[in-house]
DOBA-433774 format. One record per residue: residue in three letters; residue number from 0; z negated, x, y negated of N, C-alpha, C in turn. Coordinates in steps of 0.05 Angstrom, whole numbers, plus 5000, padded with zeros to 4 digits. Layout:
<rs>
> ALA|NUM|Z|X|Y|Z|X|Y|Z|X|Y
...
</rs>
This chain:
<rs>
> UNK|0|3222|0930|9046|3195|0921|9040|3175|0938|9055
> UNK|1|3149|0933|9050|3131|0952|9061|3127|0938|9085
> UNK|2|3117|0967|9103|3107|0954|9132|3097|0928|9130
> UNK|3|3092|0908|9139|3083|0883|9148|3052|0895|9160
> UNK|4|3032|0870|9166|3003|0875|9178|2996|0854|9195
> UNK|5|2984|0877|9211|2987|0844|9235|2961|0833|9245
> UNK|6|2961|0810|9250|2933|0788|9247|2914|0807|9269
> UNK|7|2884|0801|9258|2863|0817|9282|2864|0803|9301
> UNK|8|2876|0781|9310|2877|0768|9341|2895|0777|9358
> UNK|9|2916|0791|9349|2938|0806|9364|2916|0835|9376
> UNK|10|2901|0843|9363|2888|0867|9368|2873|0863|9383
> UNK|11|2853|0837|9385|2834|0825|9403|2858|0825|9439
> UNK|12|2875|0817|9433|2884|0818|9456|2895|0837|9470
> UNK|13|2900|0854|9453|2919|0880|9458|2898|0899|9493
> UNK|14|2875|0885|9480|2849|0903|9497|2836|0881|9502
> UNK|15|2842|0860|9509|2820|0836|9523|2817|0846|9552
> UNK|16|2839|0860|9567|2836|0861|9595|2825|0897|9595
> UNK|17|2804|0901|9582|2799|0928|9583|2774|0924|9578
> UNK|18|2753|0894|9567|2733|0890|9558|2710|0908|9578
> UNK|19|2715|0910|9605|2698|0918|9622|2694|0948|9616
> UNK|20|2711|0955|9597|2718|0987|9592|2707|0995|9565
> UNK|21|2682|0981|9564|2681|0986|9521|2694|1014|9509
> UNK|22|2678|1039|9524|2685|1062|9522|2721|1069|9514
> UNK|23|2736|1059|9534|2766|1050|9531|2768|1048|9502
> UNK|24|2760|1015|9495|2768|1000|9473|2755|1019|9452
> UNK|25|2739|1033|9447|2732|1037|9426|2749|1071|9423
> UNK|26|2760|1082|9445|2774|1105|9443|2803|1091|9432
> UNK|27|2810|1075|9442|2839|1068|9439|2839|1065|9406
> UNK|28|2832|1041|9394|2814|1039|9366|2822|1062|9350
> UNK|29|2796|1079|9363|2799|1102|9338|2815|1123|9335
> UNK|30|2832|1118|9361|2855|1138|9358|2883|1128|9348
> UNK|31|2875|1100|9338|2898|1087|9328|2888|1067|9303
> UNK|32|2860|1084|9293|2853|1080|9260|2848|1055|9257
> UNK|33|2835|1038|9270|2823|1013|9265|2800|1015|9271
> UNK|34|2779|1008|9258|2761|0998|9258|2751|0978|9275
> UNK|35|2727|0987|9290|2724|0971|9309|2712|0948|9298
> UNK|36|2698|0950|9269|2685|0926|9256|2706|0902|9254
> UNK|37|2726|0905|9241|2742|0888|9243|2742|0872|9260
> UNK|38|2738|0872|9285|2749|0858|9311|2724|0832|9309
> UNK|39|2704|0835|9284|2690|0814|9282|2697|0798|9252
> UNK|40|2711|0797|9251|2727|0789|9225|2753|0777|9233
> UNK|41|2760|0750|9237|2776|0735|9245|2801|0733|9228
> UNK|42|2794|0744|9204|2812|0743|9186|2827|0768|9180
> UNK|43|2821|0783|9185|2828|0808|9190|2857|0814|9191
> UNK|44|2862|0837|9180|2891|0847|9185|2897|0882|9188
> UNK|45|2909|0886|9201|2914|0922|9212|2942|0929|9206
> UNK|46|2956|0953|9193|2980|0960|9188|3001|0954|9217
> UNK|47|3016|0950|9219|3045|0943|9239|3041|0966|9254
> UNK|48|3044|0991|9236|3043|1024|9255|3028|1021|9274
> UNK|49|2996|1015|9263|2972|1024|9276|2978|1002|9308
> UNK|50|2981|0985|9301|2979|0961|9321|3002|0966|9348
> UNK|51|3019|0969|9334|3045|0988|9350|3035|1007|9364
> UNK|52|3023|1026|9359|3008|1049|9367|2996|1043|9386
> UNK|53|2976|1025|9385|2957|1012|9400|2959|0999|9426
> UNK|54|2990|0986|9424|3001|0974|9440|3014|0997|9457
> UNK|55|3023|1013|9443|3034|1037|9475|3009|1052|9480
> UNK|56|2995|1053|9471|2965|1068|9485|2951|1049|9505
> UNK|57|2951|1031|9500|2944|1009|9520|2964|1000|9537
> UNK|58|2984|0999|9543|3000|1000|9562|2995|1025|9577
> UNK|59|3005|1054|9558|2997|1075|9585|2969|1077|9596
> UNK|60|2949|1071|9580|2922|1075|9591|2926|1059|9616
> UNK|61|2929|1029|9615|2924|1007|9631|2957|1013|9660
> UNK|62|2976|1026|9647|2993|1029|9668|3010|1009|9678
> UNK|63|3016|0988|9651|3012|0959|9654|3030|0958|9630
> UNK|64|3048|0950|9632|3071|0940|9604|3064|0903|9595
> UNK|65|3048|0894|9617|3030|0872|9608|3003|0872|9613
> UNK|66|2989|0888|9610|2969|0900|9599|2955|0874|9608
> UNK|67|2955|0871|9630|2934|0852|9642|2947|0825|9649
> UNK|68|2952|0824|9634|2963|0786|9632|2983|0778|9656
> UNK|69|2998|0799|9669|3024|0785|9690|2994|0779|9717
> UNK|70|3011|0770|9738|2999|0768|9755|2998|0795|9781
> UNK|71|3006|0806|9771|3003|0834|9778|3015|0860|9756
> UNK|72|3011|0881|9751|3012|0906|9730|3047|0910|9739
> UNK|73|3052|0914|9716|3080|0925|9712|3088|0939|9704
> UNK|74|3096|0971|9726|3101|0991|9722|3114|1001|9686
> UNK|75|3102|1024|9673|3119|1035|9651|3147|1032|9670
> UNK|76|3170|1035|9639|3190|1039|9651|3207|1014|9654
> UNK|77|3195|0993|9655|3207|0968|9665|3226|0963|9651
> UNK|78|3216|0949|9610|3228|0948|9599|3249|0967|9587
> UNK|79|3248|1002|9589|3267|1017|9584|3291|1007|9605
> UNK|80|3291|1001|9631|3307|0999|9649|3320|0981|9634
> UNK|81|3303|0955|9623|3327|0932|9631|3338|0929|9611
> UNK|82|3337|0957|9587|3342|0952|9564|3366|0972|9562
> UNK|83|3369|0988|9577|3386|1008|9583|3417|0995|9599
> UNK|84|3399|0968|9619|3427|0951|9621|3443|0938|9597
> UNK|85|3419|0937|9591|3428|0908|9570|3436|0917|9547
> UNK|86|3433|0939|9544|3452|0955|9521|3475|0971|9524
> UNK|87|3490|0971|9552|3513|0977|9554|3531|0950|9569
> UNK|88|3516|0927|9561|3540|0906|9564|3551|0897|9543
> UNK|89|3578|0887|9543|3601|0883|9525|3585|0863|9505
> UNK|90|3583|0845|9510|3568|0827|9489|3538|0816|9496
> UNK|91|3525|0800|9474|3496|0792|9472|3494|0774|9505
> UNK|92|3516|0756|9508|3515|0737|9534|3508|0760|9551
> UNK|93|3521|0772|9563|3522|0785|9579|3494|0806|9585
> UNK|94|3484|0812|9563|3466|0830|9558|3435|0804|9563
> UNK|95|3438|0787|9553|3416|0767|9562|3413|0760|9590
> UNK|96|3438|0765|9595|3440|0750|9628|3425|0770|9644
> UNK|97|3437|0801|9639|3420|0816|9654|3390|0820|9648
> UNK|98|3384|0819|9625|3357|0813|9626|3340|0792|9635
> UNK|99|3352|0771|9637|3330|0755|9659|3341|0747|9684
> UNK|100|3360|0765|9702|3370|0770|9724|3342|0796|9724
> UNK|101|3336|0819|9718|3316|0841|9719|3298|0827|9723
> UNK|102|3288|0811|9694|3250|0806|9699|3244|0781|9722
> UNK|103|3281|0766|9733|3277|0749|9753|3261|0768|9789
> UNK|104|3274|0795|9784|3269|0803|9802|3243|0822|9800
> UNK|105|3229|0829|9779|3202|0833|9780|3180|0817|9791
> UNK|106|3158|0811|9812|3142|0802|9813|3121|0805|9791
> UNK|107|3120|0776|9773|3101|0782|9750|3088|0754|9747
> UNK|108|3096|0733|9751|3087|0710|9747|3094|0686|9738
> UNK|109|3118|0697|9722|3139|0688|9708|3175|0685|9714
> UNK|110|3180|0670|9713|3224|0661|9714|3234|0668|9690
> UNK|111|3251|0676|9683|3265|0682|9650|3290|0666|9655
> UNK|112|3301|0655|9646|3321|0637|9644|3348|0634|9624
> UNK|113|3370|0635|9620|3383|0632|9600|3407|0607|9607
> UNK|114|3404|0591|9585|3409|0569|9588|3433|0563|9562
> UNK|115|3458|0554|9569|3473|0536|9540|3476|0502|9548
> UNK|116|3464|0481|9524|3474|0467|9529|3477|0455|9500
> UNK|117|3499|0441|9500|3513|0422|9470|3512|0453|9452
> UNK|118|3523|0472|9456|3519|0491|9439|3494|0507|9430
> UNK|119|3474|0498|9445|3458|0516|9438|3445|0538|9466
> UNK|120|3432|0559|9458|3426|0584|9478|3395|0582|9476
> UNK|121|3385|0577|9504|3358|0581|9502|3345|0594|9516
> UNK|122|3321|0618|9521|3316|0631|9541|3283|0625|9549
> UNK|123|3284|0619|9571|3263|0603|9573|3247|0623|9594
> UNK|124|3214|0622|9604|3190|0630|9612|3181|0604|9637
> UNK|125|3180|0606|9648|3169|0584|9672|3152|0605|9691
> UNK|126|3116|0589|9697|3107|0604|9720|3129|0591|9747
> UNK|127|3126|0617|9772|3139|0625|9788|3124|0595|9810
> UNK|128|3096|0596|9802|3075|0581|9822|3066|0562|9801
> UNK|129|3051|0539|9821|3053|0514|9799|3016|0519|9799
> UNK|130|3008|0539|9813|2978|0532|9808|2958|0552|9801
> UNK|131|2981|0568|9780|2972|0591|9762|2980|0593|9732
> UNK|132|2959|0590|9717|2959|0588|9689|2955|0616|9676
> UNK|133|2978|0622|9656|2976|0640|9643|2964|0639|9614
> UNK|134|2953|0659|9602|2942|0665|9573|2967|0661|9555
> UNK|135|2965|0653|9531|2982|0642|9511|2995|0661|9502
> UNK|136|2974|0697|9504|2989|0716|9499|3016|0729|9515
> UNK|137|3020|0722|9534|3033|0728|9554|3065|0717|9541
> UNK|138|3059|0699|9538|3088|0677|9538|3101|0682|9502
> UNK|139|3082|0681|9486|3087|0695|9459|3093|0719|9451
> UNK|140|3081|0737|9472|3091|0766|9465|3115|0770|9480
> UNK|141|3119|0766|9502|3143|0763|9511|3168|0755|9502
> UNK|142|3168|0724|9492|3186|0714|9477|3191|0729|9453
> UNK|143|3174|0742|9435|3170|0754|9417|3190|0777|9426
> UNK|144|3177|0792|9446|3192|0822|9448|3226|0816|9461
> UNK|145|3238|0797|9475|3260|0775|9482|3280|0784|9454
> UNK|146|3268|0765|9429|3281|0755|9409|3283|0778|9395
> UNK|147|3258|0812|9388|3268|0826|9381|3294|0837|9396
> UNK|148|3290|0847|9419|3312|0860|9431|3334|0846|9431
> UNK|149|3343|0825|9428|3367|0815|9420|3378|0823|9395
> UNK|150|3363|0814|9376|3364|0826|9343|3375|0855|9345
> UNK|151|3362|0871|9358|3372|0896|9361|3391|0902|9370
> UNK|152|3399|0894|9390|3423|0896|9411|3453|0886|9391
> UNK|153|3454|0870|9369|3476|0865|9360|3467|0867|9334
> UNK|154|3444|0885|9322|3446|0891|9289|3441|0875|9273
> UNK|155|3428|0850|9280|3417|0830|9260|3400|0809|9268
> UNK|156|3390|0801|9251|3374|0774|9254|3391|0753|9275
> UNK|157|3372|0745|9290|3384|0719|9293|3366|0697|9299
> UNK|158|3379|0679|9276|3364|0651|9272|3353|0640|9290
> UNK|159|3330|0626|9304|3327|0609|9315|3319|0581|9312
> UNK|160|3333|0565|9329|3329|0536|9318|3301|0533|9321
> UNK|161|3295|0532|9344|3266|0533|9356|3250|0538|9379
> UNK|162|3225|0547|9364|3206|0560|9385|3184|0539|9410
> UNK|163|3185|0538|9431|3172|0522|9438|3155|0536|9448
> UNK|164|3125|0529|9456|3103|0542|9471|3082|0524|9488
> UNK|165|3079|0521|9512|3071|0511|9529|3041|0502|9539
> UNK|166|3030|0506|9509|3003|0511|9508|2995|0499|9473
> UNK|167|2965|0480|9469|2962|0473|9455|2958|0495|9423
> UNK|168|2962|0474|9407|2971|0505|9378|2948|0510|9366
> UNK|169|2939|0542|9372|2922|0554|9366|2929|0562|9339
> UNK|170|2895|0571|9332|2882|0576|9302|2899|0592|9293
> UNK|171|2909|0612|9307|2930|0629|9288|2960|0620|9299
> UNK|172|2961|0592|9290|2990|0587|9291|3014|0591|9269
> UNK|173|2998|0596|9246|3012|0609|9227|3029|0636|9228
> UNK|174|3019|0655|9239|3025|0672|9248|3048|0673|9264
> UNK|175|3057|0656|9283|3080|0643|9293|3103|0652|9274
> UNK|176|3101|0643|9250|3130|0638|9226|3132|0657|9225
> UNK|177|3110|0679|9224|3122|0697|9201|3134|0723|9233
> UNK|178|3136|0716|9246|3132|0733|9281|3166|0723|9288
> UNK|179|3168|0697|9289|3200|0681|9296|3210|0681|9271
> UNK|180|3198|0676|9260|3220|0673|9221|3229|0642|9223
> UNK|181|3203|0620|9243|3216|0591|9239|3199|0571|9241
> UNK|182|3201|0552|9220|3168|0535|9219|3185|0516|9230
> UNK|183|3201|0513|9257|3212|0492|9280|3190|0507|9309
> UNK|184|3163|0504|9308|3153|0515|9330|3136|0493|9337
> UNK|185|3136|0490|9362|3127|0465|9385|3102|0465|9399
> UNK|186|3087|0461|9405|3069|0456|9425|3066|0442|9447
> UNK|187|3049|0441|9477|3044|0432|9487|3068|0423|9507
> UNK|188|3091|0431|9503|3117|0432|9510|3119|0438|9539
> UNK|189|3140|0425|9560|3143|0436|9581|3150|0464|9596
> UNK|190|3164|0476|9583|3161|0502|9584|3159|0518|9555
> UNK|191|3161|0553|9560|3160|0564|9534|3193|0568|9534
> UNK|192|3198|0573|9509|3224|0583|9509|3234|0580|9476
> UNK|193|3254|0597|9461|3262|0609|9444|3298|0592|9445
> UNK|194|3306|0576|9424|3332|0567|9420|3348|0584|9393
> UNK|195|3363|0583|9395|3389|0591|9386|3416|0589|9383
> UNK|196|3439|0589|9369|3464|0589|9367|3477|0597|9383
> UNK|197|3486|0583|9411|3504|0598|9428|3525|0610|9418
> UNK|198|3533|0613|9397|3559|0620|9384|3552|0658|9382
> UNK|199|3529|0664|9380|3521|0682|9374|3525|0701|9398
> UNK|200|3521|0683|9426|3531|0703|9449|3552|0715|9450
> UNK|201|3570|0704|9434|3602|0721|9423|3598|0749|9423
> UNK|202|3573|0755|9398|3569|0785|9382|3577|0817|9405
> UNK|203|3590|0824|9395|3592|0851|9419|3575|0874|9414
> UNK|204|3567|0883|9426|3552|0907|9439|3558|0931|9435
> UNK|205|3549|0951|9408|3559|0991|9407|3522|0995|9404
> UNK|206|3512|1001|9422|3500|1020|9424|3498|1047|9427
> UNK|207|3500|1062|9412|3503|1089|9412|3482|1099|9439
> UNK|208|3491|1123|9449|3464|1138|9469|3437|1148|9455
> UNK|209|3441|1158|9427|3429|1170|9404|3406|1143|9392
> UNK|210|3430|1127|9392|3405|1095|9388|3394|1085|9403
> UNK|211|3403|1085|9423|3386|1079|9449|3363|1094|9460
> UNK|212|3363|1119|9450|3344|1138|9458|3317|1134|9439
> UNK|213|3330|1132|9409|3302|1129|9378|3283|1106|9395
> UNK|214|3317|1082|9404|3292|1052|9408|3274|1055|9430
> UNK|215|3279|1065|9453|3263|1067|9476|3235|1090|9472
> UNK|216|3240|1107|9454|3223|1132|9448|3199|1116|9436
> UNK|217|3199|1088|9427|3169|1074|9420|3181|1053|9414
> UNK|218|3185|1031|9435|3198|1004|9437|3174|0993|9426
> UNK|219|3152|0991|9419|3136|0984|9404|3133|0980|9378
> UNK|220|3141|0998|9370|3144|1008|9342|3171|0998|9327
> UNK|221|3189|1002|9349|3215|0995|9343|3215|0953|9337
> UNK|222|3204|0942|9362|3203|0923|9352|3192|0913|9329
> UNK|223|3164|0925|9329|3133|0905|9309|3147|0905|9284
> UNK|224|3156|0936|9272|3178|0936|9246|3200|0920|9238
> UNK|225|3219|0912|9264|3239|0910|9258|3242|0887|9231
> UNK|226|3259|0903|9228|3274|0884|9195|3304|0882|9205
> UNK|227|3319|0860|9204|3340|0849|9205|3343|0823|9184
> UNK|228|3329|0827|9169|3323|0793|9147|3334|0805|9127
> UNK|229|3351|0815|9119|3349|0835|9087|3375|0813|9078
> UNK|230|3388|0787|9095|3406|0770|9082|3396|0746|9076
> UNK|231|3371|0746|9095|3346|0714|9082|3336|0715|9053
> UNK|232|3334|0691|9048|3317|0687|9024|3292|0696|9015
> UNK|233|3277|0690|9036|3256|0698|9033|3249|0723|9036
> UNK|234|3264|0744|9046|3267|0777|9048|3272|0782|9026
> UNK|235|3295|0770|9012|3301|0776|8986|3276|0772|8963
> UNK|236|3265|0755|8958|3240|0750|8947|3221|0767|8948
> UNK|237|3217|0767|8975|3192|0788|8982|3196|0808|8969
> UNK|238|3219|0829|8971|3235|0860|8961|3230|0857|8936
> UNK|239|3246|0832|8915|3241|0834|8894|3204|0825|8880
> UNK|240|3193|0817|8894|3165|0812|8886|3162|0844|8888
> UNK|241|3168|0856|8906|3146|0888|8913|3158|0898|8891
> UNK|242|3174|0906|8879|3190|0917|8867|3173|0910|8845
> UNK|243|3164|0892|8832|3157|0881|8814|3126|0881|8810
> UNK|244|3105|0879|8822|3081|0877|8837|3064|0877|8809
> UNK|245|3064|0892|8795|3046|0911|8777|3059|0884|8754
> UNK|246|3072|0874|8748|3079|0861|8728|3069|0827|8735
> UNK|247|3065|0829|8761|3053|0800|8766|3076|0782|8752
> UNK|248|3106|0781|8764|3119|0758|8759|3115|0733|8766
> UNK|249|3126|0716|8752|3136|0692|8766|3154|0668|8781
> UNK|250|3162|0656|8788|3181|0654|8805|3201|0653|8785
> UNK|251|3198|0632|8768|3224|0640|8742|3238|0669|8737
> UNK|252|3229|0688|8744|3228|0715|8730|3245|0720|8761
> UNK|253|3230|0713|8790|3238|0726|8812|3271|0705|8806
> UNK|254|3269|0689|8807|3296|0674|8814|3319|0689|8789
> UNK|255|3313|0688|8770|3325|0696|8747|3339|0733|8750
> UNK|256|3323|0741|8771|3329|0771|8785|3353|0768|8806
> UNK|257|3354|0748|8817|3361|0742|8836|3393|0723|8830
> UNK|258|3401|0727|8800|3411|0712|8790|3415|0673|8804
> UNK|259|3393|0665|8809|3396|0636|8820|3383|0618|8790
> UNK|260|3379|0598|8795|3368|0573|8782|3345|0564|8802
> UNK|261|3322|0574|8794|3296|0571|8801|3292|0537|8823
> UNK|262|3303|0525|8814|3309|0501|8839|3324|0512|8855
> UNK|263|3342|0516|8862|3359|0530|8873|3351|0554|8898
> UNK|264|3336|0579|8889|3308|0583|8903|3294|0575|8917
> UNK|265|3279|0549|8904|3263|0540|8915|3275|0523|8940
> UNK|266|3300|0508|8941|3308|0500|8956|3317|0510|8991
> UNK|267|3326|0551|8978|3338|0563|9000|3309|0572|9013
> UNK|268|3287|0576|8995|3268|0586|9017|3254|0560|9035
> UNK|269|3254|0530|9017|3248|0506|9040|3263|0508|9063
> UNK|270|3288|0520|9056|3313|0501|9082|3295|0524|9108
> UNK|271|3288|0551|9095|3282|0576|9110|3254|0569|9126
> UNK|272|3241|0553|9110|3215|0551|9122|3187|0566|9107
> UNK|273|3189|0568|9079|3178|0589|9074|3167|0575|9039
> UNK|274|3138|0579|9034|3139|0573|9008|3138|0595|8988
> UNK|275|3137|0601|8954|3135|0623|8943|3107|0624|8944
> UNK|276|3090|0619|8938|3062|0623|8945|3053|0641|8966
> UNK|277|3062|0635|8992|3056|0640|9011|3069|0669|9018
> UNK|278|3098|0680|9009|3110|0701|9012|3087|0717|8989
> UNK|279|3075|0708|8971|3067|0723|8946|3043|0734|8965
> UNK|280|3030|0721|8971|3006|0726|8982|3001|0747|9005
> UNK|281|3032|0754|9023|3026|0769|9037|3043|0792|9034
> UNK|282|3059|0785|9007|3065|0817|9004|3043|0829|8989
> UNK|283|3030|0811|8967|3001|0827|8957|2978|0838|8976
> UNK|284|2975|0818|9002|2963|0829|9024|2968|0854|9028
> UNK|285|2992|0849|9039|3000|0878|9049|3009|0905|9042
> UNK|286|3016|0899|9012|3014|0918|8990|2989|0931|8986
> UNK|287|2969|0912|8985|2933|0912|8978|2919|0929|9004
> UNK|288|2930|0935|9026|2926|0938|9052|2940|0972|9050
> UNK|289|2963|0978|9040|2973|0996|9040|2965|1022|9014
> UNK|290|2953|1008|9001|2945|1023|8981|2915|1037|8978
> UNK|291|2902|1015|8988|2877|1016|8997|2864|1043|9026
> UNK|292|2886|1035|9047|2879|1054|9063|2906|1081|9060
> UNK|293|2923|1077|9066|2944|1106|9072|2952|1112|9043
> UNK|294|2945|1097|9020|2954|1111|8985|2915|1125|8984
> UNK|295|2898|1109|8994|2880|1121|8987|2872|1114|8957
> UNK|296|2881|1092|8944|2873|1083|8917|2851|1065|8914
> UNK|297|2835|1069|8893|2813|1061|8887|2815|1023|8885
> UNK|298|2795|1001|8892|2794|0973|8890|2802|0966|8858
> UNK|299|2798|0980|8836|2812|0981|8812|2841|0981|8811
> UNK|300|2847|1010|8822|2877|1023|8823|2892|0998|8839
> UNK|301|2888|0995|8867|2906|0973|8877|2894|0950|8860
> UNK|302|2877|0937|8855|2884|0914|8835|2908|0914|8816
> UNK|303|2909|0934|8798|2937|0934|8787|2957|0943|8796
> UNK|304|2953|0952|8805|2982|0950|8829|2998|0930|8836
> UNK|305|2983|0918|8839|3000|0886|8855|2988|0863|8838
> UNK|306|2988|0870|8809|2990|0850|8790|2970|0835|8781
> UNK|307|2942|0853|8794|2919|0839|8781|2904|0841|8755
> UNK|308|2893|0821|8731|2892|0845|8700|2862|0848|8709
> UNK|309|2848|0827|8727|2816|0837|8731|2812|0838|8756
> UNK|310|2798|0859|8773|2788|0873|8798|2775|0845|8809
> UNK|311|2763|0833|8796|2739|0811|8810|2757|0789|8821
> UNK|312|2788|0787|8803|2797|0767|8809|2826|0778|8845
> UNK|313|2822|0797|8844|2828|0815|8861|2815|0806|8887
> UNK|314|2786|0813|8879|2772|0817|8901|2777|0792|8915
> UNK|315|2767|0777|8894|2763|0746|8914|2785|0736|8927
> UNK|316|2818|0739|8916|2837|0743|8940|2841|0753|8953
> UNK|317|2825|0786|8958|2830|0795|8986|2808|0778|9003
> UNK|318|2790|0780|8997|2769|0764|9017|2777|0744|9030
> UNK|319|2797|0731|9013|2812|0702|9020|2829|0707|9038
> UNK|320|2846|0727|9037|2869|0737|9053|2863|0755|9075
> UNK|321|2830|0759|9081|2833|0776|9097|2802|0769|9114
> UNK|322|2788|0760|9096|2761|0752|9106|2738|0772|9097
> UNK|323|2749|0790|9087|2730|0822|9072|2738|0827|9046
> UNK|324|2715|0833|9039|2720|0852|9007|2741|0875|9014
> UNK|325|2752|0889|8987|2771|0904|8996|2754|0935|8995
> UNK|326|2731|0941|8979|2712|0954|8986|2701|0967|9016
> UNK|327|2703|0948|9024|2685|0933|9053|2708|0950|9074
> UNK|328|2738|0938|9057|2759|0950|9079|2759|0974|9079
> UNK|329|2761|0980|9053|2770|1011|9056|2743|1026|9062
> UNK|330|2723|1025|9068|2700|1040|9078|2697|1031|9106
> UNK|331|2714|1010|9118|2713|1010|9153|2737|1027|9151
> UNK|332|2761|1026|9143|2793|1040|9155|2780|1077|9153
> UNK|333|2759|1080|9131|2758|1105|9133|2735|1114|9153
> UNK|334|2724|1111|9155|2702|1100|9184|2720|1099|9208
> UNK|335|2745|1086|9209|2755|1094|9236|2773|1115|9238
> UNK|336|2779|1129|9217|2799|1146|9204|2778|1170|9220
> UNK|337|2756|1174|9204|2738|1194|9204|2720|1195|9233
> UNK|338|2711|1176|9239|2687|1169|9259|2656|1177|9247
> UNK|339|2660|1177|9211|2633|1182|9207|2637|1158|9178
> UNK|340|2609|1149|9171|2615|1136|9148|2623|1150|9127
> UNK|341|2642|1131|9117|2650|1131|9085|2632|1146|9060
> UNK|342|2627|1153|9040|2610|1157|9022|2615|1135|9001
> UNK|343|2602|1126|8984|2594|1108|8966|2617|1087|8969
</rs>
């Protein structure tokens, strides 16, 4: 499937602890093709690359692999280290263990934890001190970057029962599902922490030196992309919607591809967490997003593309899906592309 796009609030934070630095933020930005307009547009969305990008430019700028948020800066380097353990142990257990044995011994603000109980594996986030509150981003991107590197470490997805987060559920809690792959996500919860199939700590461990070297060469990049879903339902859907885009199917048509019985479908993407509407909408997003800025096609051209028969009726779903005309977008992406305005 095509790159994924990631919400403008991830970008808002990428550089919240740099605000004193406008100069900063607006270099980082345009050297990683966003538009600084955007960042007033809540609805907003930026390619996976760009945001990736963004995120190791702001780490080395800031010198800070949490880029503000720990309770003190954390040398580059950190996560290559503990990933370099954790990829020459025999299995996933083992490879978890040393990773929150490492970030136990970083001063950052945070405990990492790994826990089995009744069968299940959970890796949990606890402040170190009881009278220091951390930002919501802290504990989400972490967990986030946690659950990719596991995925990686043994070559696939892995399910999680559920996400907990220790803080009340903000406006972009949606964003959550499509980040964990699980509408079992918690709030307000005693700690943060990420569950799972202890069965899974079984999986053993070949990391090549050659693989180990691609992932560390932009652990950024490596994560924001990762795809390990290509046996979910809803991956499947998605692939066959893109595949299809220009013909504007319908789920009859998708399930019927898929050789299922359209209930049947509809059932595996509920059990998944996922409706067809909702996958439709953001592969057209993100199709609409990809055509628009790096195909360089006209608000006509991507209308049919992704299955629209009239532009107007286009428009008004990107606006919906994004908070802007698609006009609007593609004369800011080229504006930050360029650093001069767009023409007509």
């Amino acid at each position: 499937m095509r790159s994924p796009t990631i919400a403008i609030y991830f970008v808002h934070k990428c550089l919240q602890n740099l605000q004193h630095r406008p100069d900063l933020q607006l270099r980082l930005l345009g050297q990683n093709h966003i538009s600084p307009n955007l960042l007033n547009n809540p609805n907003a969305r930026v390619p996976a690359d760009n945001y990736a990008n963004l995120c190791r430019d702001t780490m080395q700028t800031m010198n800070d692999e949490l880029i503000g948020f720990g309770t003190q800066a954390q040398k580059l380097g950190c996560w290559a280290t503990m990933t370099e353990l954790a990829a020459n142990a025999p299995n996933l257990s083992e490879a978890l263990k040393r990773l929150t044995r490492f970030y136990r011994l970083i001063p950052w603000g945070l405990s990492t934890k790994l826990e089995i109980h009744n069968d299940v594996a959970s890796i949990s986030l606890t402040p170190t001190a009881t009278n220091v509150e951390f930002d919501p981003y802290l504990y989400e991107s972490f967990l986030f970057y946690i659950h990719r590197t596991a995925n990686w470490l043994i070559g696939r997805q892995i399910p999680l029962h559920r996400v907990d987060f220790c803080f009340a559920q903000p406006p972009q809690a949606m964003e959550y599902q499509n980040l964990f792959l699980t509408k079992n996500i918690q709030y307000q919860q005693a700690r943060a922490q990420i569950q799972f199939s202890a069965s899974l700590l079984e999986n053993p461990i070949d990391i090549s030196a050659q693989a180990l070297e691609k992932f560390l060469s932009h652990v950024n990049f490596a994560m924001i992309t990762q795809s390990y879903t290509s046996k979910s339902w809803h991956y499947k859907v998605g692939s066959a919607l893109e595949a299809r885009l220009r013909a504007n199917p319908t789920f009859a048509d998708i399930a019927k591809s898929l050789e299922l019985h359209p209930h049947t479908l509809r059932n595996y993407l509920r059990q998944e967490g996922f409706q067809y509407q909702d996958i439709k909408d953001r592969v057209r997003c993100d199709s609409a997003i990809f055509h628009l800025s790096s195909a360089g096609c006209s608000v006509e051209e991507t209308a049919a593309l992704i299955g629209f028969s009239e532009p107007s009726a286009f428009i008004r779903s990107f606006k919906k899906w994004t908070g802007t005309k698609p006009m609007e977008y593609k004369k800011r992406r080229k504006l930050a592309d360029t650093g001069h305005p767009a023409e007509g």
